[in-house]
N, C-alpha and C positions, 0 to 999 in steps of 0.2 A: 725108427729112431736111429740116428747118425749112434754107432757106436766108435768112432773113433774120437780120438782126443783131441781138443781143440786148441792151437799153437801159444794158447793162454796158461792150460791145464797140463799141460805136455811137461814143463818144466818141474814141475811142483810132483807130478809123478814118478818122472826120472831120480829124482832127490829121495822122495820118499818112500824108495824101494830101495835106496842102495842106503842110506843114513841112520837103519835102525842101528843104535848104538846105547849099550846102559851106560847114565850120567854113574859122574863118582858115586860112592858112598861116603860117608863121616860119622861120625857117633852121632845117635840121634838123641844121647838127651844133653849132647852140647848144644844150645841155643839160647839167646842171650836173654837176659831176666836184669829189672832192674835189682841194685845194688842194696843192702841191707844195712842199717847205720850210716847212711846222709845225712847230715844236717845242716840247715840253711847257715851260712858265713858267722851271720850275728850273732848267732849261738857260742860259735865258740871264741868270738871277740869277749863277748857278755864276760865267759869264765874264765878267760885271760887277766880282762880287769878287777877282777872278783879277787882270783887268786893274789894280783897284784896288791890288795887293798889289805888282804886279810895278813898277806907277808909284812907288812909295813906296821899291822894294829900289833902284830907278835912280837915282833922288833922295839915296837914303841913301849909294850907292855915289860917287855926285858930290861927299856932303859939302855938299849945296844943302837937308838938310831946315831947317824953323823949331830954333832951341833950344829953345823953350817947347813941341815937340810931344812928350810923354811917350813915353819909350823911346827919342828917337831918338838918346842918347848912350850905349847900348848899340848900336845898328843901325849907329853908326861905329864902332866898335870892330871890331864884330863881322866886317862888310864890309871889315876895315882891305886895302887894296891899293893899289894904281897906279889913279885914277880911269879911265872911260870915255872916249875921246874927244867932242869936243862931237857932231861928226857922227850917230856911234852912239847919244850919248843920247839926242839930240835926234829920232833915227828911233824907240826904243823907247817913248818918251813919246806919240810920236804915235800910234804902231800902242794903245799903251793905248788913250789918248783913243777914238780909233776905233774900237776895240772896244765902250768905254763907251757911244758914240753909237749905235749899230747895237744892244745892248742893251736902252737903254733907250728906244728909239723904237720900237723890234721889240715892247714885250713889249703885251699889248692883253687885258683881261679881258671873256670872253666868255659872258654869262649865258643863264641855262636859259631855252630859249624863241626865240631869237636865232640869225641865224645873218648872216656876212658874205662879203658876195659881191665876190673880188677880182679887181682891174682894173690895166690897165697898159697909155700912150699906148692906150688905147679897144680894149683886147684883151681877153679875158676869160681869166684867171689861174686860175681853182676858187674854188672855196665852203668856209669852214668852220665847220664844224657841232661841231666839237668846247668843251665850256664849260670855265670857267674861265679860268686864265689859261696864254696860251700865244703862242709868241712868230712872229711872220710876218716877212715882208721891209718894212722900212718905206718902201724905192721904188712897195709898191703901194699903190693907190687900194683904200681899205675901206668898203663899202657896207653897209649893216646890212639886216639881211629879217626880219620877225616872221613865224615860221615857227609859231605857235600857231596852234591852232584856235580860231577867233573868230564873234561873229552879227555880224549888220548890218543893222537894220533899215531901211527905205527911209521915205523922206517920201512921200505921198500919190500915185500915181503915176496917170494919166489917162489910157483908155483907151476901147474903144468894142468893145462885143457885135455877133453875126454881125447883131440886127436893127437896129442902126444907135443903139444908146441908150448914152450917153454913162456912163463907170463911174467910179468912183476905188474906189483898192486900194493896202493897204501889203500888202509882203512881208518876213518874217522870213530870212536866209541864213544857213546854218552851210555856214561854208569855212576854207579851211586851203589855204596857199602848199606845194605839193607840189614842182618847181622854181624856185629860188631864182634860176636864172642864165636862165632864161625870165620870171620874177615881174617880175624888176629890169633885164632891159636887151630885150628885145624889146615892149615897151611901155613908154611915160613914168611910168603911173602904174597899176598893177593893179588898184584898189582902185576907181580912176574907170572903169576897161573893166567891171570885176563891175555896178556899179550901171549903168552905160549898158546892157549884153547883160540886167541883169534885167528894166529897163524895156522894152527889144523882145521880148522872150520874153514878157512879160504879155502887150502889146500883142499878139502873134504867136498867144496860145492865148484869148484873149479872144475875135478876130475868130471863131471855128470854131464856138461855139454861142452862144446866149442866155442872160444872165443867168438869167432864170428862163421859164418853160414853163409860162406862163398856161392859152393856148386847148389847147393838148396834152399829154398826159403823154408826157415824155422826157427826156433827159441837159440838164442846163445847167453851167453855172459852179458854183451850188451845192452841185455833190456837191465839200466839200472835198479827200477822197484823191485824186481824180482829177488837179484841177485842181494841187494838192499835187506828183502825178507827174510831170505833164508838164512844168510851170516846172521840175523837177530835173533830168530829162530834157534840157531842153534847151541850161539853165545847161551842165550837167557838160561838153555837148558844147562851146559857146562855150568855156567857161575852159578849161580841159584845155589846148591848142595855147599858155597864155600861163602854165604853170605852175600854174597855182591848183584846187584838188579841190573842187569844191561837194557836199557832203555831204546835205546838203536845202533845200528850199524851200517856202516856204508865204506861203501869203497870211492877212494877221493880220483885215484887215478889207476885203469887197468888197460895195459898195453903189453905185446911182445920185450922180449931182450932185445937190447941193441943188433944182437950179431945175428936176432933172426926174423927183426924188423923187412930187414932189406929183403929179403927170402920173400916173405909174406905180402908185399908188395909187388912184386916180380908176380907174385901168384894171381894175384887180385888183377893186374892189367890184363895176363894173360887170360884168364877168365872171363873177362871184360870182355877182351876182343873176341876171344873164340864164338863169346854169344852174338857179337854183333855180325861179325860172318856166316853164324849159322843164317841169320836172319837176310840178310841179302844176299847169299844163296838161294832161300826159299824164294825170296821174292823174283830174284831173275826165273826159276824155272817155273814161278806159276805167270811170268811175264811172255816167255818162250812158250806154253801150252797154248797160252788164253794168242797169243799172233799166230801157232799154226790152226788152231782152231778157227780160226777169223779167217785166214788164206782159204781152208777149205771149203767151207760156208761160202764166200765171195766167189770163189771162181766153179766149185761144183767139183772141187778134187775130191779122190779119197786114195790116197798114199799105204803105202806098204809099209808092215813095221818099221821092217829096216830103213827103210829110207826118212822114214816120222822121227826115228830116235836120233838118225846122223843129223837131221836139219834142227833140232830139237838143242844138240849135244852143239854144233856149229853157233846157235843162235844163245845160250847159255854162254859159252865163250867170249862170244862178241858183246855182250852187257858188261859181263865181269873182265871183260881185258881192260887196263890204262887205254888214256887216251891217246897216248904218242904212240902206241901200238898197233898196229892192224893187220890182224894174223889172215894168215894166206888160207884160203875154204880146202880141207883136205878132200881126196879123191871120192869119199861118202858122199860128202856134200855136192859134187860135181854131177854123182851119178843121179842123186835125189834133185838135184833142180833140171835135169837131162826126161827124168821120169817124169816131173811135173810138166816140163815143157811138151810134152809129147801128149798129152793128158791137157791139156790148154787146148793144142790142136786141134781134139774133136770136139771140145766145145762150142759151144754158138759166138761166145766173146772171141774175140781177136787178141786179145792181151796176151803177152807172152810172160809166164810165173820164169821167173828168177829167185834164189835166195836173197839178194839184195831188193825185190821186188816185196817179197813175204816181209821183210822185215819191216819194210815201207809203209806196213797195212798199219803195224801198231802205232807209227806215227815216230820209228827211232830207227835211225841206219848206225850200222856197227862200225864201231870206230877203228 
């Protein structure tokens, strides 16, 4: 079995050996719970109007309402008795009033999307999640949470590859406030911890490989899914302990700085070119092998190193020289086509080997 890593696997490796990190902590018996004493809107419309009714029958039964308020010279009549003493009106008047205020300070419209996380003297009270309108205690402290699933994209974020080359990268987040009573009181600001933990997570999975994988082929930042997974990966584990579900993440744009663009490009042609010369390089000297081999085969020669590697080294030259050029055969090569000629002679063939002759076998004269 292949024990080595496969250019798939390689990444996911390199990460999760350097990324062992403990997530925050938080208190753990902060977590949100619904809220105790909700009551649906009409409940406390009901005891608004109640209160209202029953202020009005005490008034009426006093003989204290206005003249001018319609019907209330039926409401004496009607009430005709022994008035209330002042004490007892003056206590049912109030228990109304107070009813009224606790009504209508209680009652709070709560829309789709929205949720309120309640508090009292810095204690945490429950969450409600319930919409519409419905009516709470109004001694507590109402915090509001946008409990929707929302993006956020980041400003340019700067960062640095495992080879030391400076990046910028924005990233796209789709999140959504999972705990409300973790969102809103174990952190000052949720919203500011997400973009702080996304910036060190780039930072965190940047460091592990190179942008891009010039001199070698292998994993870099470029395979987007990858880089995609891991920033999710990691987010999900950061937010998580502060309420908040990171759904995905991506990076929208990941390139060099400006000032070290140009650098990196400089780099990549010359990389470029160096492999295309290595390559025809090889090719002319397995061009030059494969025509003296054919020279010697054809005519029954067999040559001396020295003189194999000058006609070798000459014929190498003459592939890879320009065309306006035509370099003059140094004194190796004089002596090496002097040796073949001589080596011709006692052959049976007449043909007289020249280095312009050998060259002629492959079917290319040197420019």
């Amino acid at each position: 079995m292949d024990q080595h890593n496969s250019p798939a696997e390689a990444p996911s490796a390199v990460v999760g050996s350097s990324a062992v990190r403990r997530p925050p902590r938080v208190d753990s018996e902060l977590r949100e719970r619904p809220a105790r004493g909700v009551l649906p809107g009409w409940v406390a419309l009901v005891a608004l109007l109640a209160a209202a009714v029953a202020a009005v029958l005490v008034q009426a039964r006093q003989r204290s309402l206005p003249a001018r308020l319609p019907g209330a010279a039926r409401l004496d009549v009607a009430l005709a008795g022994a008035p209330l003493s002042r004490e007892l009106a003056g206590g049912l008047l109030t228990g109304c009033a107070l009813v009224a205020v606790l009504a209508v300070f209680g009652l709070m419209a709560n829309p789709v999307g929205r949720a309120r996380v309640l508090t009292r003297w810095g204690g945490y009270r429950g969450t409600v999640r319930r919409t519409g309108l419905v009516w709470v205690n109004p001694l507590l402290k109402r915090r509001t949470v946008d409990v929707r699933v929302r993006h956020w994209r980041s400003e340019p974020i700067a960062a640095t590859d495992r080879e030391g080359s400076p990046l910028r990268a924005e990233l796209l987040l789709v999140w959504a406030v999972r705990d409300t009573a973790r969102a809103r009181l174990s952190v000052p600001d949720h919203q500011a911890y997400l973009a702080a933990a996304a910036e060190a997570a780039l930072c965190r999975v940047a460091a592990t490989l190179p942008c891009d994988s010039f001199a070698s082929p292998g994993p870099s930042l470029r395979d987007g899914q990858w880089l995609g997974g891991e920033l999710t990966r990691l987010l999900a584990a950061e937010a998580a302990p502060v309420g908040v579900t990171v759904f995905s993440a991506q990076a929208l744009t990941l390139d060099y700085t400006a000032e070290f663009a140009a650098a990196m490009r400089r780099r990549r042609l010359a990389e470029l070119d160096a492999g295309t010369r290595e390559v025809i390089v090889g090719d002319a000297l397995e061009t030059a092998a494969l025509t003296v081999s054919q020279l010697e085969h054809t005519q029954g020669l067999s040559l001396p190193p020295e003189a194999r590697a000058a006609l070798l080294r000459d014929l190498v030259a003459g592939f890879l020289a320009p065309a306006a050029t035509s370099p003059a055969l140094p004194a190796a090569s004089a002596s090496a086509a002097s040796a073949a000629s001589v080596a011709a002679a006692d052959a049976p063939s007449s043909t007289v080997v020249t280095p312009r002759n050998a060259t002629s076998v492959n079917g290319a004269t040197p420019a």
